[in-house]
FINUPA-238038 format. One line per 10 residues: number of its first residue (from 0); their letters; for each residue x, y, z of C-alpha. Coordinates in nm, 4 decimals, padded with zeros to 6 digits. Layout:
NUM = A = X,Y,Z  ...
***
This chain:
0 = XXXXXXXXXX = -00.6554,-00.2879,-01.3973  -00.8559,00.0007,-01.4808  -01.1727,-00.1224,-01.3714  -01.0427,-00.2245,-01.0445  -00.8861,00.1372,-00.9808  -01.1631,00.3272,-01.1145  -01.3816,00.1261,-00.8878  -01.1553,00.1518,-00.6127  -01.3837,00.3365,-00.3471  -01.6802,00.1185,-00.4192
10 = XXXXXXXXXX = -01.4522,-00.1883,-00.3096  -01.4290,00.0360,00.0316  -01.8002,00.0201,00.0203  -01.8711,-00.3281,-00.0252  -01.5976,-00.4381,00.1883  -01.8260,-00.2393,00.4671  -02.1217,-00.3891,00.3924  -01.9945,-00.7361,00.3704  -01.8124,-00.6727,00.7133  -02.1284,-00.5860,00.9156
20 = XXXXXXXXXX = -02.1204,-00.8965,01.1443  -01.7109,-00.9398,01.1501  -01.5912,-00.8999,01.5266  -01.3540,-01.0715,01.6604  -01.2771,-01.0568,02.1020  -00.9671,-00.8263,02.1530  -00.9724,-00.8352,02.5432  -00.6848,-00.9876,02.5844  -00.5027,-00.9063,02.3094  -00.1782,-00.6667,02.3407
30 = XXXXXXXXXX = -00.0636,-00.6529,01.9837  -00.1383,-00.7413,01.6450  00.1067,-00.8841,01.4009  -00.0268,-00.9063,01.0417  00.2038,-01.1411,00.8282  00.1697,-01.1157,00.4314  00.3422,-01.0754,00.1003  00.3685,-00.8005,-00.1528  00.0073,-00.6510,-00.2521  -00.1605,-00.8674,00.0906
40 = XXXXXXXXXX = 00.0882,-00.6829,00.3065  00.0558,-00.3174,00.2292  -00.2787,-00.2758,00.4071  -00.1355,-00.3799,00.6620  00.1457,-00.1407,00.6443  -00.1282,00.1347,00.6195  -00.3518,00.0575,00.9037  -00.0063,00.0672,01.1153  00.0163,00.4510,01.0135  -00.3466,00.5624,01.0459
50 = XXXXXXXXXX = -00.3781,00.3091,01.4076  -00.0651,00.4464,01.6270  -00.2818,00.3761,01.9259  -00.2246,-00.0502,01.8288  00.0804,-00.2222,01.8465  00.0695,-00.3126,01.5360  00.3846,-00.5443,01.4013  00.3922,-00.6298,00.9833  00.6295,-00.9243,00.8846  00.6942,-01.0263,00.5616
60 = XXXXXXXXXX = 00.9129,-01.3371,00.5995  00.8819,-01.7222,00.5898  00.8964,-01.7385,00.9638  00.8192,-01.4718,01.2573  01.0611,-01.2334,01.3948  00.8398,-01.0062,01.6041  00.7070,-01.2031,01.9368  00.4066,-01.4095,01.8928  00.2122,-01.5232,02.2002  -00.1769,-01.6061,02.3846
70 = XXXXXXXXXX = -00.1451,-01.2020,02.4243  -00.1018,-01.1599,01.9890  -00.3847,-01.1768,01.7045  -00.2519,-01.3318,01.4389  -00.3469,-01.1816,01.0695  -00.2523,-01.3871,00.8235  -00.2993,-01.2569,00.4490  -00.2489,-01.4139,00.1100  -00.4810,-01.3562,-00.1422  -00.4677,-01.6509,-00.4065
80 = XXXXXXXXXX = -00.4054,-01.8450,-00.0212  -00.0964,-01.9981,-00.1850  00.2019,-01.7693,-00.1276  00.5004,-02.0024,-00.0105  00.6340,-01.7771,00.2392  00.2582,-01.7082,00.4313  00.2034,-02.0737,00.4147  00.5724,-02.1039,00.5698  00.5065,-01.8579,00.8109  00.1945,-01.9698,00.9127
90 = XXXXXXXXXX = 00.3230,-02.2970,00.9974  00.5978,-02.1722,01.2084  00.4039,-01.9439,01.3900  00.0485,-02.1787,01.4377  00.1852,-02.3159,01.7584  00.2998,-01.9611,01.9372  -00.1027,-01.8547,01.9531  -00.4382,-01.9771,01.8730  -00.5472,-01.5944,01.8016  -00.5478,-01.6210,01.4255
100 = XXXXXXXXXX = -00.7042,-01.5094,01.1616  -00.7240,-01.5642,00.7860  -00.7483,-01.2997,00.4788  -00.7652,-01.4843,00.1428  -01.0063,-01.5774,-00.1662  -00.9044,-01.9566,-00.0857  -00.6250,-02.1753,-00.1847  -00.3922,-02.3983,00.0575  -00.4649,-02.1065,00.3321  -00.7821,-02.1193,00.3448
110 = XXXXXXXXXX = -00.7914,-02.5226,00.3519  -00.5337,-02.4919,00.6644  -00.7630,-02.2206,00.8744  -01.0452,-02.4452,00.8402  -00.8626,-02.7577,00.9601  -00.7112,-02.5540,01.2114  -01.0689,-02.4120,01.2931  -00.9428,-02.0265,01.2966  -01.1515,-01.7398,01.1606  -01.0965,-01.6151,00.8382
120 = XXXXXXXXXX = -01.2537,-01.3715,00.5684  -01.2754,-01.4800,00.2213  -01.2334,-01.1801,-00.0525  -01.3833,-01.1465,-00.3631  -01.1680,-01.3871,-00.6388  -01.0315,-01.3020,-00.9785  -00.8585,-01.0014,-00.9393  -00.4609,-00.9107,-00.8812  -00.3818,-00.9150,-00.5580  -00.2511,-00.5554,-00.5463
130 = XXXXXXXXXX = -00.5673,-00.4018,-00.7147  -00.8050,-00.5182,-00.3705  -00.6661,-00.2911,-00.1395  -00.9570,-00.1283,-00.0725  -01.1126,-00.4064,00.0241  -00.8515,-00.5720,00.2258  -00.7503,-00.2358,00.4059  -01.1513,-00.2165,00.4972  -01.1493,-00.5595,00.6359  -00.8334,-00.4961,00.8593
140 = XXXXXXXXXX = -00.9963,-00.2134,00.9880  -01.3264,-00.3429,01.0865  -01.1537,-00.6529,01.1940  -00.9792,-00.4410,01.4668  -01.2787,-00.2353,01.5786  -01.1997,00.0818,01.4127  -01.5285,00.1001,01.2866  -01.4930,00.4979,01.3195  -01.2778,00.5174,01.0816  -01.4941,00.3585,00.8185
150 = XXXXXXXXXX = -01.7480,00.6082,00.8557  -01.5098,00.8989,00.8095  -01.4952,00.7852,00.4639  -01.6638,00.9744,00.2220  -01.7249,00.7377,-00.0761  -01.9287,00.9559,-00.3288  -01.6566,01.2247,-00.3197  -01.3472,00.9765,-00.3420  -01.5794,00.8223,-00.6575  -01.5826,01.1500,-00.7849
160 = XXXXXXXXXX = -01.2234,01.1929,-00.8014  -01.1541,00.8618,-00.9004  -01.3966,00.8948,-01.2192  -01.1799,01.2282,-01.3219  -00.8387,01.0862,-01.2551  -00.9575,00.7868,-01.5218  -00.9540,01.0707,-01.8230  -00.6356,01.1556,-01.9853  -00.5734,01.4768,-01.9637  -00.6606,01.4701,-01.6118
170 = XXXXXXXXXX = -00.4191,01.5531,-01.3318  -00.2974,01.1872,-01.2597  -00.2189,01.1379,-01.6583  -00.0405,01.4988,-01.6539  00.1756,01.3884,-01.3883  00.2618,01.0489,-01.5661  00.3300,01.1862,-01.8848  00.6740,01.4367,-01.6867  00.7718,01.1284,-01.5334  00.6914,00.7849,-01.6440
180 = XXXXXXXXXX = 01.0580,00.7989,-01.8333  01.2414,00.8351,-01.5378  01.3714,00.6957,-01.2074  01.0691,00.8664,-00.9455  01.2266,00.9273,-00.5991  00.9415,00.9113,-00.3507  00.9449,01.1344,-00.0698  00.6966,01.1128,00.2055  00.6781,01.2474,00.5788  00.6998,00.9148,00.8558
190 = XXXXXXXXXX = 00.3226,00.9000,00.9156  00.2962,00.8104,00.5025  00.5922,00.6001,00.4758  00.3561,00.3071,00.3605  00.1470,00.5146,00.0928  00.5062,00.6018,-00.0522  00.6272,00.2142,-00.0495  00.2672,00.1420,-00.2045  00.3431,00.3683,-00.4706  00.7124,00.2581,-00.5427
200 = XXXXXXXXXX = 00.5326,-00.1196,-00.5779  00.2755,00.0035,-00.8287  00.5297,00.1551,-01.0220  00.7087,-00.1415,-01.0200  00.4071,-00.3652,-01.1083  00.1897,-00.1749,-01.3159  00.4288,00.0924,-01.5118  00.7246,-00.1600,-01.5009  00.9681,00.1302,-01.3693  01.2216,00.1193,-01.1121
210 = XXXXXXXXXX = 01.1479,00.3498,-00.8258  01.2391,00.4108,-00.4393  01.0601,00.5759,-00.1340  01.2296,00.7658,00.1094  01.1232,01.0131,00.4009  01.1252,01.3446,00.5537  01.3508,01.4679,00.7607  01.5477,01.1145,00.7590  01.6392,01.1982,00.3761  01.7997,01.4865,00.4696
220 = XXXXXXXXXX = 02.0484,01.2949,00.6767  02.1825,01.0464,00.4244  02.0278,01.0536,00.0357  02.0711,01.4008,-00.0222  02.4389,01.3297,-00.0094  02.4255,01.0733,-00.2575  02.2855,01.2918,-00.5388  02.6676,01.5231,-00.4719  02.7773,01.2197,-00.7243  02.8613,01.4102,-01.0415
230 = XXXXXXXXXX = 02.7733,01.0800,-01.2361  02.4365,01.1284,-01.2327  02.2618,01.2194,-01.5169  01.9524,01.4307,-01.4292  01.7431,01.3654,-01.7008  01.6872,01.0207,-01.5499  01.5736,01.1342,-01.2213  01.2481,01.2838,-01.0541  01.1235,01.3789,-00.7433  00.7618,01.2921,-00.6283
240 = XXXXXXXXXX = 00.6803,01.4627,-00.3021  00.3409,01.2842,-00.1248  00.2058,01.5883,00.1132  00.4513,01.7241,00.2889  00.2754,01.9291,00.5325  00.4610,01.9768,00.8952  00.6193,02.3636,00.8446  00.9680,02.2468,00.9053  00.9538,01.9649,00.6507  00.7904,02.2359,00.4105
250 = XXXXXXXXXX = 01.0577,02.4622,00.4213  01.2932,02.0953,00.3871  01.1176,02.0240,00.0841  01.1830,02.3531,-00.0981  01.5686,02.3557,00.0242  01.6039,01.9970,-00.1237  01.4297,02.0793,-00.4807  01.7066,02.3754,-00.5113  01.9707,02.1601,-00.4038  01.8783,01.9136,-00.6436
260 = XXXXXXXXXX = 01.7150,02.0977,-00.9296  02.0071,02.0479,-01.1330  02.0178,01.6806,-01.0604  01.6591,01.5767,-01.1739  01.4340,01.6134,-01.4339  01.1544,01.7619,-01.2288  01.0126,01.7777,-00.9030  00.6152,01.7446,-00.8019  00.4294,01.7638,-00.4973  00.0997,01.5440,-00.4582
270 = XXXXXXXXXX = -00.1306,01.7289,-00.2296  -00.5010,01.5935,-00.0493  -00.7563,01.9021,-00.1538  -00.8114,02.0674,00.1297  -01.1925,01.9614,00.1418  -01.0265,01.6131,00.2147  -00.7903,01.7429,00.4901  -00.9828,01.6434,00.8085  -01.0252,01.2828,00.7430  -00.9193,00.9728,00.6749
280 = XXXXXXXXXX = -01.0871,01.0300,00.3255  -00.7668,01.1860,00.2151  -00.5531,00.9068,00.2999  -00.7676,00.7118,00.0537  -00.7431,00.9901,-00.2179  -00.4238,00.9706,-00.1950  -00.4167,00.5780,-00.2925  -00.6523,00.6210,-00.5605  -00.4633,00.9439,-00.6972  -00.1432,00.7452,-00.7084
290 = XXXXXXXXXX = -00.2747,00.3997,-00.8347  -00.3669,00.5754,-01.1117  -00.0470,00.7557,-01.1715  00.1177,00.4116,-01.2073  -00.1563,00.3225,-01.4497  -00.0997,00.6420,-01.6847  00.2511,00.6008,-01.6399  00.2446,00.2101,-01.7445  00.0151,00.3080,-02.0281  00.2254,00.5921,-02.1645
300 = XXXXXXXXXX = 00.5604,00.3195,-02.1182  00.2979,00.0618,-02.3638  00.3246,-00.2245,-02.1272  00.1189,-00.4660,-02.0003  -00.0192,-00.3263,-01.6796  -00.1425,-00.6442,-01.5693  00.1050,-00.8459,-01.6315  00.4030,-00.9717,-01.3462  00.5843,-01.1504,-01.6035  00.9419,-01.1861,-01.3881
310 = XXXXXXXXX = 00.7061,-01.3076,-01.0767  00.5698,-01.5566,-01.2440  00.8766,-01.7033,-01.3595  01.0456,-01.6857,-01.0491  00.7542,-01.8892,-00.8698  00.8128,-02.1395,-01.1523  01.1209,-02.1711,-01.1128  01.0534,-02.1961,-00.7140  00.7969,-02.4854,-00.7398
***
């Protein structure tokens, strides 16, 4: 895993280059539902927040909810190509519209698009499916002509920081170390709701910690209560705040971490560097940066970041 997050921006910049000639006709297309499980659907999730221009509609189910039609493209995405619910869903929903079109490295998915005769882009095999985001996030959004974004990416400065968040001692490993023993509460604003759920997953995958996101103002309105629960024992709890930056939210933030400062073990707040602030390049900072805060923190816990032990039993016992 440390290759693949070190490496993380140059996945952005192969995905580009091997996504020159991907187009796909979105005349008549009115919204976009992208079905997928676990690490296949969070880019999905992502290119929702930084795309509120598209309807965009992500399911992550065995059959659709959201309304499929001759007006809807169709992403399907499972990387091994072999996830029971995709394959499931896909089935169900192949007869609603003939707009479809495949993410995967192969498998029973990719067999089906070609019988089907769909379009589909094969990623590069061998590697967890949660550790090609930058890849798969790239793809989506060439795939649905937001080619503008792509080029607001500034890949030599996001290697940069990746290369220095890789050393311990470095910010990302200083963060771990105050809270990789404890129960991280993610708190995000609504337009980063899906970089906080991607970092509750790597947490759960890579550090093997429990972990919830939440966000800002909604919070406010319901969890803060919960912590009023004299129960709690603070030294299992922190607070990981993912840049709060509307004013009002600001002055939330604060508020809550004196409410609750005798209720958790610390608070933190994860800022993009203001050289990063006008672009989409901070959005992917912000991935890296917290990828490998789930790494240090699943290093310092001595597990086996790679390893999905209780997934892999459960699909056995599935099959």
């Amino acid at each position: 895993m440390f290759n693949e997050i070190k490496n993380f921006p140059i996945q952005i910049s192969d995905a580009i280059n091997d996504t020159k000639d991907l187009s796909i006709d979105l005349d008549k297309i009115h919204r976009v539902v992208i079905m997928g499980m676990g690490g296949s659907a969070i880019a999905g999730s992502i290119m929702k927040d930084i795309s509120p221009h598209l309807e965009i509609i992500v399911e992550r189910n065995y059959f659709p909810n959201a309304i499929i039609d001759e007006h809807t493209l169709l992403i399907i995405s499972s990387y091994s190509g072999n996830t029971e619910e995709t394959l499931s869903y896909y089935r169900h929903a192949s007869s609603f519209t003939k707009n479809i079109f495949g993410i995967t490295s192969g498998g029973e998915l990719l067999k089906s698009l070609k019988k089907d005769s769909h379009d589909f882009h094969i990623l590069p095999a061998g590697y967890p499916p949660r550790s090609i985001l930058g890849y798969t996030l790239a793809v989506l959004i060439k795939l649905l002509d937001e080619d503008e974004i792509l080029e607001l990416i500034n890949i030599e400065l996001l290697q940069e920081y990746s290369n220095k968040f890789s050393l311990e001692g470095s910010e990302a490993f200083a963060l771990a170390k105050k809270t990789h023993s404890t129960f991280p509460v993610i708190i995000s604003e609504e337009d980063l709701s899906s970089i906080g759920y991607r970092l509750k997953c790597q947490l759960n995958e890579n550090s093997k910690m429990l972990s919830y996101n939440v966000t800002l103002p909604e919070m406010n309105h319901n969890d803060i209560v919960g912590w009023e629960n004299k129960l709690i024992d603070k030294s299992f709890f922190s607070l990981v705040w993912i840049d709060i930056t509307w004013p009002q939210n600001v002055k939330r933030m604060n508020i809550t971490n004196e409410i609750l400062k005798h209720k958790t073990s610390s608070n933190h707040h994860i800022q993009i560097p203001s050289k990063l602030k006008n672009d989409l390049s901070g959005l992917f900072y912000l991935l890296n940066y917290l990828d490998w805060f789930s790494y240090w923190c699943g290093h310092l816990n001595s597990v086996d970041i790679d390893a999905v032990e209780s997934i892999d039993i459960l699909k056995k016992e599935l099959a």
